[in-house]
N, C-alpha and C positions, 0 to 999 in steps of 0.2 A: 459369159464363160471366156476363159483367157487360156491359152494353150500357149506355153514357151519352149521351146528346143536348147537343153543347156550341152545337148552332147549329141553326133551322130546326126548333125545337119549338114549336109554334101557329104558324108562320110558315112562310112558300113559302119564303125565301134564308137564304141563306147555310148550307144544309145543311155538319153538320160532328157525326161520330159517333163515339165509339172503341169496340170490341170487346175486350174482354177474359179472358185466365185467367192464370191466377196465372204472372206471370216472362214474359207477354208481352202486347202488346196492337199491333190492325189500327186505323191513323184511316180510318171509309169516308168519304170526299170533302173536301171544305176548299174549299168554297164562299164565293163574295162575300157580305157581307151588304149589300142596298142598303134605305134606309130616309130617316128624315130626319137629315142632314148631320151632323152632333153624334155621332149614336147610332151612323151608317153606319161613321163614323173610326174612333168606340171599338171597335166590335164587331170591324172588319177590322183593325186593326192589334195587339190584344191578342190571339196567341194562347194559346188555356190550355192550362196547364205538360202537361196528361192527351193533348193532340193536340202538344203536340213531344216529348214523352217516349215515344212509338208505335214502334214497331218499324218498321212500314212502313206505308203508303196506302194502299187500293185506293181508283181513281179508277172511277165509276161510268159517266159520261159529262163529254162536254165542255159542255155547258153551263156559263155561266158562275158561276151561284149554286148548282153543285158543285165547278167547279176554280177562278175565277177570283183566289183566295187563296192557292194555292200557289207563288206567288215569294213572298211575305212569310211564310208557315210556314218556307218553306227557309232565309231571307234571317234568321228567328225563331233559327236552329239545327235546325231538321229535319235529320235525317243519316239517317233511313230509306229504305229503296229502297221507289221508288215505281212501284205495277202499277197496268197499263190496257190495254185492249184495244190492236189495232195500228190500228183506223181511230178507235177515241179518240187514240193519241199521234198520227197522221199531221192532225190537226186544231188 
């Protein structure tokens, strides 16, 4: 098993993780990253190739600096089916 941090390592936002084993891997969360203006663009609008090439999401909560990046992952090419509790999706 391979655990990567593509977002939200020494930092509170924009949490963004994959899970991996060989021939599949989970992205846990796809968080905003907010910062200064420059930095905040690049970070949220480039996602990396290891979080749209995921099998599927699991969404941890809805806050926003764990979901708030998930129309631009999908909008990226994400095509994985994405899990969440039912009072995370009902938010």
């Amino acid at each position: 098993m391979r655990i990567k941090f593509l977002g939200a390592a020494r930092e509170v936002t924009g949490s963004r993780h994959t899970i991996s084993i060989p021939g599949e891997s989970v992205l846990l969360d796809c968080g905003l990253y907010q910062g200064k203006r420059k930095l905040t663009y690049e970070r949220n609008k480039n996602i990396p190739r290891a979080a749209l090439n995921a099998n599927a999401m699991l969404l941890g909560h809805a806050h926003i600096d764990h979901s708030g990046n998930i129309p631009n992952l999908v909008s990226s090419g994400f095509r994985g089916k994405i899990y969440a509790t039912s009072a995370t999706v009902d938010l």
